[in-house]
GUTORVEX-376486 format. One record per atom (N, C-alpha, C): residue number from 1; residue in three letters; atom name; x, z, y. Coordinates in nm, 3 decimals. Layout:
% GUTORVEX-376486
+------+-------+------+---------+---------+---------+
! zake ! lomar ! loke !       x !       z !       y !
+------+-------+------+---------+---------+---------+
!  NUM !   ALA !   CA !       X !       Z !       Y !
...
+------+-------+------+---------+---------+---------+
% end
This chain:
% GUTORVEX-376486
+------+-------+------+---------+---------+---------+
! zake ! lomar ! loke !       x !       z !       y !
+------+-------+------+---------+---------+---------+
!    1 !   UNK !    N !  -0.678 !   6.389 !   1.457 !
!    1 !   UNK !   CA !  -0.562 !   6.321 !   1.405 !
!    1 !   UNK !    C !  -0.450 !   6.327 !   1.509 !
!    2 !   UNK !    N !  -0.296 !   6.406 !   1.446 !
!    2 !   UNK !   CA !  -0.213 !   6.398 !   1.610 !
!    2 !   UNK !    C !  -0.163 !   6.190 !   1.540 !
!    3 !   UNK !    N !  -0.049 !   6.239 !   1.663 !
!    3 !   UNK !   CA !  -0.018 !   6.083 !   1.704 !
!    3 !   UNK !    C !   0.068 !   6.044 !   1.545 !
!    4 !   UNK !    N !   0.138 !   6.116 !   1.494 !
!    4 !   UNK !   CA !   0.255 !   6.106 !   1.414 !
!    4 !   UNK !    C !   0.160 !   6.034 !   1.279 !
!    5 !   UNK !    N !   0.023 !   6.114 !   1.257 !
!    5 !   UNK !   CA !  -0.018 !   5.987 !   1.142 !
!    5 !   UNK !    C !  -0.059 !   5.883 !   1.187 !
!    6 !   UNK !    N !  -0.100 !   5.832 !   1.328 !
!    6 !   UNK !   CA !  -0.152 !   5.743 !   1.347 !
!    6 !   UNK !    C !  -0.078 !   5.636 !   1.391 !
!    7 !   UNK !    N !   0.090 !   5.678 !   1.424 !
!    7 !   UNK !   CA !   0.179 !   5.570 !   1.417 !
!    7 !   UNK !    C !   0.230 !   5.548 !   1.319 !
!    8 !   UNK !    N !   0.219 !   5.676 !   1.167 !
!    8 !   UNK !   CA !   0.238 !   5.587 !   1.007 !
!    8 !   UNK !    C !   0.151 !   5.490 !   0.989 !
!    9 !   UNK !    N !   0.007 !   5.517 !   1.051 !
!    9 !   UNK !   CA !  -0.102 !   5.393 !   0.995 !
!    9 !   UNK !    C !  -0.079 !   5.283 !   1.068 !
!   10 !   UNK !    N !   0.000 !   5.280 !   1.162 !
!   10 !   UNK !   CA !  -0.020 !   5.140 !   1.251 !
!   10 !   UNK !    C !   0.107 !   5.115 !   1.171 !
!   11 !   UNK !    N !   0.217 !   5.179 !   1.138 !
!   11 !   UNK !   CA !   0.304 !   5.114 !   1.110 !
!   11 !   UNK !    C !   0.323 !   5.085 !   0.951 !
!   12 !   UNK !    N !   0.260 !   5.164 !   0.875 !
!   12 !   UNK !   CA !   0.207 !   5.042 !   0.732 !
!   12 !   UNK !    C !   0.114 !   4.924 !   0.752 !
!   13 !   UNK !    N !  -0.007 !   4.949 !   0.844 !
!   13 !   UNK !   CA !  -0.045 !   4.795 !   0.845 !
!   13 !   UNK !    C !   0.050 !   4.721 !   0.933 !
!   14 !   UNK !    N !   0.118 !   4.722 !   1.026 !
!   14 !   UNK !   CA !   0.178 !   4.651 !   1.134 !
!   14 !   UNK !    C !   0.342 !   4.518 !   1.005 !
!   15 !   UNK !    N !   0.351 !   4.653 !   0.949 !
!   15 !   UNK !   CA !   0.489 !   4.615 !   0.909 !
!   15 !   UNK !    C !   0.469 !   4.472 !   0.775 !
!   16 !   UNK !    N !   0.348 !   4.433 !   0.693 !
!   16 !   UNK !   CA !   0.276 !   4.309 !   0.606 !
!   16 !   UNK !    C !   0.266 !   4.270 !   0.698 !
!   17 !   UNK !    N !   0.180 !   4.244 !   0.789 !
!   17 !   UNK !   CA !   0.086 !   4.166 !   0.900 !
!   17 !   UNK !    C !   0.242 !   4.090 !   0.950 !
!   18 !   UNK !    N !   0.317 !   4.149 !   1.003 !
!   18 !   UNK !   CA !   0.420 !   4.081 !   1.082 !
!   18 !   UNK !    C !   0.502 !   3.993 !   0.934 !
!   19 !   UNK !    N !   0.529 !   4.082 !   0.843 !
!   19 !   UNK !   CA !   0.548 !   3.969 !   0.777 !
!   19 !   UNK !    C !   0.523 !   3.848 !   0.680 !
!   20 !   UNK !    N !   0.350 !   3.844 !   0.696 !
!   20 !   UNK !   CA !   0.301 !   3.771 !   0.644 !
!   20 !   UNK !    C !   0.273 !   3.669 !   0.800 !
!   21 !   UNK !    N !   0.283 !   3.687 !   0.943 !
!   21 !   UNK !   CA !   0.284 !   3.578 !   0.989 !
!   21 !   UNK !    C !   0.414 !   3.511 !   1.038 !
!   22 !   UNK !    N !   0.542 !   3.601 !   0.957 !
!   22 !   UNK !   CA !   0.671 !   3.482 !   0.952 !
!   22 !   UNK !    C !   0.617 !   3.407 !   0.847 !
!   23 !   UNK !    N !   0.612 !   3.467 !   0.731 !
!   23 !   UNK !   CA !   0.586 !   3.358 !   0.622 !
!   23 !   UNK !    C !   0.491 !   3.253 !   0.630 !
!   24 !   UNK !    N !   0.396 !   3.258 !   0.711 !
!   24 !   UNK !   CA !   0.312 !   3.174 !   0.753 !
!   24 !   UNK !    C !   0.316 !   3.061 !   0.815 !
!   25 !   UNK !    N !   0.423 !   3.094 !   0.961 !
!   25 !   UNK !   CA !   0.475 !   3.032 !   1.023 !
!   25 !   UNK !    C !   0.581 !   2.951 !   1.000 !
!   26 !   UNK !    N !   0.631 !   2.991 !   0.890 !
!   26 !   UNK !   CA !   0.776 !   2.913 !   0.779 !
!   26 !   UNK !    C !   0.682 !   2.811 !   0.733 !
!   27 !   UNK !    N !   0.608 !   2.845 !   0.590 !
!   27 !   UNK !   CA !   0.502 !   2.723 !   0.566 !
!   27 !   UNK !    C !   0.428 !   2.664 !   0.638 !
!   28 !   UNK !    N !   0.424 !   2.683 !   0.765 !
!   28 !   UNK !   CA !   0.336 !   2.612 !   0.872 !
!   28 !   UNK !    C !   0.466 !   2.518 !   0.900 !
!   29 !   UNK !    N !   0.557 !   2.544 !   0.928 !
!   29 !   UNK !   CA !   0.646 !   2.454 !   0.995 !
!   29 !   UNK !    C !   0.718 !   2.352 !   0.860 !
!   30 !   UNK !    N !   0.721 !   2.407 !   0.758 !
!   30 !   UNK !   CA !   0.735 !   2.303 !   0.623 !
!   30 !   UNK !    C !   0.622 !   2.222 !   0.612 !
!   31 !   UNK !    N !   0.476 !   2.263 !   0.588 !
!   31 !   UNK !   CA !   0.389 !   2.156 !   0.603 !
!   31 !   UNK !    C !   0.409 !   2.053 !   0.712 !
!   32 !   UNK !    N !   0.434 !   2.073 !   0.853 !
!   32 !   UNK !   CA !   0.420 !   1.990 !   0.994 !
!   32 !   UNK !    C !   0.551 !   1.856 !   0.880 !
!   33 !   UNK !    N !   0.665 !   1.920 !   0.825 !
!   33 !   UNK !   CA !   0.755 !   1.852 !   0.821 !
!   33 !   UNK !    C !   0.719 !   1.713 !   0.673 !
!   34 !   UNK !    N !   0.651 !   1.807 !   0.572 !
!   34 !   UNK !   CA !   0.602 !   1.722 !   0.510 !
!   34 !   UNK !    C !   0.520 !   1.596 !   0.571 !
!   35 !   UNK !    N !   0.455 !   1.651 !   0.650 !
!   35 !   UNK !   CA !   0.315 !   1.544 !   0.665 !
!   35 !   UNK !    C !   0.390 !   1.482 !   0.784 !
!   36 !   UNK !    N !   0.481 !   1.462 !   0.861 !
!   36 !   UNK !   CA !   0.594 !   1.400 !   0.903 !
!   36 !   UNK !    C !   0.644 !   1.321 !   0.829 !
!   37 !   UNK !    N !   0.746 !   1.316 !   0.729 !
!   37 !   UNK !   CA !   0.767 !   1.252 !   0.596 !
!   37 !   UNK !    C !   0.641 !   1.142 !   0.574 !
!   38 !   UNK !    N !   0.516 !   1.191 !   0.480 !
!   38 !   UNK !   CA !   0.380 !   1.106 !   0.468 !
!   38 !   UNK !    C !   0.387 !   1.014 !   0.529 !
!   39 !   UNK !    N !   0.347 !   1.022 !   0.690 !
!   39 !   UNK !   CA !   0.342 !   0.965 !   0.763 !
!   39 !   UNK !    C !   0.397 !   0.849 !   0.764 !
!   40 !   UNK !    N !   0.528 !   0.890 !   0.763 !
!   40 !   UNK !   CA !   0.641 !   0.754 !   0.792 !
!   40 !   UNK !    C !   0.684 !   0.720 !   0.634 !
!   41 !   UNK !    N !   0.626 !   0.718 !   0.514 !
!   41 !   UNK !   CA !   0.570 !   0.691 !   0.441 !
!   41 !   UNK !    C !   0.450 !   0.570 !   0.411 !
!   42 !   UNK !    N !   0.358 !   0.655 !   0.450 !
!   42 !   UNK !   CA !   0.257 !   0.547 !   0.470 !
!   42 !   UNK !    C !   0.226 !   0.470 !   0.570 !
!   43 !   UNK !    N !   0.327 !   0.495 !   0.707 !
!   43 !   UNK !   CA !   0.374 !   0.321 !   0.766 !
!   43 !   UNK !    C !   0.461 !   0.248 !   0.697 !
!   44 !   UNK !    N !   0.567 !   0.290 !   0.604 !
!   44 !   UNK !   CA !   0.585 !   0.175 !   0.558 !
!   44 !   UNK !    C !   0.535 !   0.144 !   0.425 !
!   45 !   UNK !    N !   0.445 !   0.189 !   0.395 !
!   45 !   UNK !   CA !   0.355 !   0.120 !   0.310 !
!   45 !   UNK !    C !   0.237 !   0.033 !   0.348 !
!   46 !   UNK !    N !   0.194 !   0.037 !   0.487 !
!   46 !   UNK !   CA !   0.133 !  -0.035 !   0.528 !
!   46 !   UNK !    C !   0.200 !  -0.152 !   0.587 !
!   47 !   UNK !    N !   0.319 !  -0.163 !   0.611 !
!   47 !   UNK !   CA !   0.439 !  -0.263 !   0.628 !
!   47 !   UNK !    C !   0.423 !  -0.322 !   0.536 !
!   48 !   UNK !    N !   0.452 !  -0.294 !   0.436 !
!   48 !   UNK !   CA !   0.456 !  -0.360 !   0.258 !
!   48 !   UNK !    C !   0.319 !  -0.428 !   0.282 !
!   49 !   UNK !    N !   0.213 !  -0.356 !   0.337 !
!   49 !   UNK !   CA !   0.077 !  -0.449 !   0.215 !
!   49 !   UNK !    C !   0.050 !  -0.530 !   0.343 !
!   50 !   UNK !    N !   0.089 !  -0.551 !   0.448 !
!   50 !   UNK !   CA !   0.097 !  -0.664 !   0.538 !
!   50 !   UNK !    C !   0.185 !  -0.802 !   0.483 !
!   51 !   UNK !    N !   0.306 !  -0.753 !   0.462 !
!   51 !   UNK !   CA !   0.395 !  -0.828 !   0.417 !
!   51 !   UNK !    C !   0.330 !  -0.916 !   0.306 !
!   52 !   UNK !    N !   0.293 !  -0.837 !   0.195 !
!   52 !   UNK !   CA !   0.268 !  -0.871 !   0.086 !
!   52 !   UNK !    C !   0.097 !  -0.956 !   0.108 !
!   53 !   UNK !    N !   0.030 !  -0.932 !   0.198 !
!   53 !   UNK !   CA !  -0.082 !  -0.996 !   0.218 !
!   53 !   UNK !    C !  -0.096 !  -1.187 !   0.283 !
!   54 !   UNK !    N !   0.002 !  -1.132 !   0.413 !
!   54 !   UNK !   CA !   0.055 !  -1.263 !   0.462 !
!   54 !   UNK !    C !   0.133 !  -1.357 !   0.327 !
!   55 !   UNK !    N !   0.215 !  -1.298 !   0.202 !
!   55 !   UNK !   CA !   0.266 !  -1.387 !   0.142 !
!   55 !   UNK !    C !   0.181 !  -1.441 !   0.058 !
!   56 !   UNK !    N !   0.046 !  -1.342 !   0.044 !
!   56 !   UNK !   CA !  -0.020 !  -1.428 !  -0.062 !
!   56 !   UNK !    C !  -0.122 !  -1.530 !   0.010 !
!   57 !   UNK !    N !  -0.149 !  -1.488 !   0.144 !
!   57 !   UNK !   CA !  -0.191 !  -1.620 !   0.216 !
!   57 !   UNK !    C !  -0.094 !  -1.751 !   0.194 !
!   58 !   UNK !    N !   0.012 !  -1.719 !   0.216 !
!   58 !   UNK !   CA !   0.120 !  -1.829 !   0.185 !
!   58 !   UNK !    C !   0.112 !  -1.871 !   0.043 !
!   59 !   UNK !    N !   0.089 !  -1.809 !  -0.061 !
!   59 !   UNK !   CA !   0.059 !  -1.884 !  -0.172 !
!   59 !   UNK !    C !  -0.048 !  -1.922 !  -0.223 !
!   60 !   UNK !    N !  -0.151 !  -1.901 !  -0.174 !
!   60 !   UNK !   CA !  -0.286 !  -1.980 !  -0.138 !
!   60 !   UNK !    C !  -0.351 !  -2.059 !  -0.069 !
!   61 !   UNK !    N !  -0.215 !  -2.136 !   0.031 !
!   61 !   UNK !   CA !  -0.237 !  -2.267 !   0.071 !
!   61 !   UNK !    C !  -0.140 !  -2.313 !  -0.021 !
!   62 !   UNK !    N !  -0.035 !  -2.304 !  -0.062 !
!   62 !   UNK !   CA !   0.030 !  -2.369 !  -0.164 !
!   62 !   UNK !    C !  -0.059 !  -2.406 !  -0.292 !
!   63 !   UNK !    N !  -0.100 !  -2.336 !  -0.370 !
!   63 !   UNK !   CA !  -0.154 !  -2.337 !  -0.495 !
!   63 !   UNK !    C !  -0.278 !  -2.421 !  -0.419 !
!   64 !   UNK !    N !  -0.332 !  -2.466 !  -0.345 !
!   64 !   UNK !   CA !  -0.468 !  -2.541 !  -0.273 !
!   64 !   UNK !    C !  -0.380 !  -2.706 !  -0.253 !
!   65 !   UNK !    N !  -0.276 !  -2.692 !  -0.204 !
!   65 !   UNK !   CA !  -0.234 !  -2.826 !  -0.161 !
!   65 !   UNK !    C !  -0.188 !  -2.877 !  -0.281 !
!   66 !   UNK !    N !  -0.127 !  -2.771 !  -0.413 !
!   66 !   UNK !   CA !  -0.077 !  -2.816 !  -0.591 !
!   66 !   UNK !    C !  -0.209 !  -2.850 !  -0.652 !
!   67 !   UNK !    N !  -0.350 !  -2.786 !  -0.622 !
!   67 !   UNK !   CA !  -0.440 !  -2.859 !  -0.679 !
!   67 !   UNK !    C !  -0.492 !  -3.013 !  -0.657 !
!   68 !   UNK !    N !  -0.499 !  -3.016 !  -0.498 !
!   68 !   UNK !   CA !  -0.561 !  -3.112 !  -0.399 !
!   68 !   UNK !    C !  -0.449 !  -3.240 !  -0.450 !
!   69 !   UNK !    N !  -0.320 !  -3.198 !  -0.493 !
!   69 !   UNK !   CA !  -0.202 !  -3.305 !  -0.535 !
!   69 !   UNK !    C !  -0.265 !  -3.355 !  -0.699 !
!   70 !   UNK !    N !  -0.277 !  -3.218 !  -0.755 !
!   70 !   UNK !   CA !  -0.329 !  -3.247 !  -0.862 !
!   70 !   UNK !    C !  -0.445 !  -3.349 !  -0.929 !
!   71 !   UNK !    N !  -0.527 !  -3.333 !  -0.828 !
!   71 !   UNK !   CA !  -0.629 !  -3.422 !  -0.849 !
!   71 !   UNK !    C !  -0.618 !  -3.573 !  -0.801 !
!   72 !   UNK !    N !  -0.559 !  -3.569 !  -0.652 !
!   72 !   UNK !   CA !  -0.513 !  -3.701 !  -0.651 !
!   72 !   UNK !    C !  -0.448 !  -3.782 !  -0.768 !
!   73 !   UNK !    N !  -0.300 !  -3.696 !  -0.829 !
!   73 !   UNK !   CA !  -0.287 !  -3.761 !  -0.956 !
!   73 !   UNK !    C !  -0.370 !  -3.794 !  -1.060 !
!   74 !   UNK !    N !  -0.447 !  -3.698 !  -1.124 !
!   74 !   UNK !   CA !  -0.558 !  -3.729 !  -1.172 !
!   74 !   UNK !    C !  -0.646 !  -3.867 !  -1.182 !
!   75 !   UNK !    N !  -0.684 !  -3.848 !  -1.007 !
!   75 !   UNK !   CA !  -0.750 !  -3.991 !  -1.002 !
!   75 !   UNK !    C !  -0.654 !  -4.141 !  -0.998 !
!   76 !   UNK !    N !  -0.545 !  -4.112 !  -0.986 !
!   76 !   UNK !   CA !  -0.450 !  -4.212 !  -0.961 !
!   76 !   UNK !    C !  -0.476 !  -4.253 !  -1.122 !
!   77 !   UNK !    N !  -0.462 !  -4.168 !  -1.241 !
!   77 !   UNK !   CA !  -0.398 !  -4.171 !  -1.396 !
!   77 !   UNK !    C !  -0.557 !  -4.252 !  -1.468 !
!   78 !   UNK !    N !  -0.674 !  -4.217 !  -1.400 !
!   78 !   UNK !   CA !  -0.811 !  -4.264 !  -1.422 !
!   78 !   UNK !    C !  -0.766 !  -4.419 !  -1.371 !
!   79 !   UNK !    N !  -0.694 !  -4.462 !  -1.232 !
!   79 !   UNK !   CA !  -0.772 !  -4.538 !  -1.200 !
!   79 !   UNK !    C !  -0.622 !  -4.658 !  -1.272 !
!   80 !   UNK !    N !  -0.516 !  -4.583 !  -1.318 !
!   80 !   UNK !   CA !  -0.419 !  -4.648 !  -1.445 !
!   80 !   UNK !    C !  -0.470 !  -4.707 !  -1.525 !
!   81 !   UNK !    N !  -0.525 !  -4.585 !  -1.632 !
!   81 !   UNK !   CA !  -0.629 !  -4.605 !  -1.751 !
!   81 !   UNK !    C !  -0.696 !  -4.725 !  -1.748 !
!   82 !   UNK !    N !  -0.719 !  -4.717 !  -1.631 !
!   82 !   UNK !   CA !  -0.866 !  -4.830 !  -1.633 !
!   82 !   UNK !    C !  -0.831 !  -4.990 !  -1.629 !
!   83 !   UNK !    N !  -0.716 !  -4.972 !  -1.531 !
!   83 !   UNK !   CA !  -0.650 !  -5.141 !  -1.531 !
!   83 !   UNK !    C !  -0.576 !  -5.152 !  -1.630 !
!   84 !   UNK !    N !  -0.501 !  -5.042 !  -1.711 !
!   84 !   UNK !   CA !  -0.464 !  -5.100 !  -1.825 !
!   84 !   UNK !    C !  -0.571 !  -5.116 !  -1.957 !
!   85 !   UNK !    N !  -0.709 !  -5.058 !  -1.977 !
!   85 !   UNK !   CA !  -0.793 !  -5.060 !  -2.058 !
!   85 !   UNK !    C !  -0.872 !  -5.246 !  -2.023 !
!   86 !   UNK !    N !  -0.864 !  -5.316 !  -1.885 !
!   86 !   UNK !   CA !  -0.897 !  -5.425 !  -1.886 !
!   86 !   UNK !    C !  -0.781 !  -5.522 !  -1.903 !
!   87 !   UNK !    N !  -0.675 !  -5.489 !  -1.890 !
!   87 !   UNK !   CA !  -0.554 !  -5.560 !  -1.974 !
!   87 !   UNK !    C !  -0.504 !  -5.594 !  -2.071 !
!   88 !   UNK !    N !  -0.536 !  -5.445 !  -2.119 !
!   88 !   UNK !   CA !  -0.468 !  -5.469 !  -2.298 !
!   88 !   UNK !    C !  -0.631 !  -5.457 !  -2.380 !
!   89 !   UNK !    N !  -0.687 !  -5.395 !  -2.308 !
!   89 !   UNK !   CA !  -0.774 !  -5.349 !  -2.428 !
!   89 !   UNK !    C !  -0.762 !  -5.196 !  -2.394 !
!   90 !   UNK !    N !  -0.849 !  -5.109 !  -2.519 !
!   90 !   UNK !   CA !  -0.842 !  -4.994 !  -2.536 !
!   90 !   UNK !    C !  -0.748 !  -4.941 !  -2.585 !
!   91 !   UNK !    N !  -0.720 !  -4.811 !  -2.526 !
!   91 !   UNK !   CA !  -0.574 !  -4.787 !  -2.607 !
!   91 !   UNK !    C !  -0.605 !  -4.663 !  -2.673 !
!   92 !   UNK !    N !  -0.563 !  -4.660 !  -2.782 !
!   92 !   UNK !   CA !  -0.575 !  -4.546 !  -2.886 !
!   92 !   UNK !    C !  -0.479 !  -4.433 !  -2.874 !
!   93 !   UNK !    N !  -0.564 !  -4.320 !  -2.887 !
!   93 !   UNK !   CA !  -0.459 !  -4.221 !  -2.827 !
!   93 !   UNK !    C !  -0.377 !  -4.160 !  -2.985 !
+------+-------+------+---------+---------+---------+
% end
């Protein structure tokens, strides 16, 4: 083989190869940028479900102290009932 076919063969494979590792290197550097993006994405989505976790702690001592109120009234309205049921009598609802 002289040299002249064997620098056509290097230079049909040479000439894809080089440009399949620009193109490679293009989508390599678009992926890095996506998953960059993601990233700071899903910190602030993990911002959010902090946020949103702490508030529902906050509304689950609320809704605990509206029951705990609740029942006090409750027993307050029983212990109504009762002095007015030895006062008047029974009362018909």
């Amino acid at each position: 083989m002289n040299w002249d076919k064997i620098k056509d063969i290097l230079t049909i494979c040479l000439i894809p190869a080089v440009g399949w590792a620009l193109v490679t290197s293009r989508d390599v550097g678009q992926l890095e940028t996506r998953l960059e993006q993601q990233a700071g994405e899903i910190m602030e989505a993990q911002a959010e479900i902090k946020a949103l976790s702490k508030r529902a702690q906050i509304m689950e001592i609320a809704q605990a102290r509206i029951e705990t109120k609740l029942e006090v009234l409750g027993a307050q309205l029983t212990r109504i009932e009762g002095m007015l049921n030895t006062s008047f009598g029974p009362i018909k609802p």
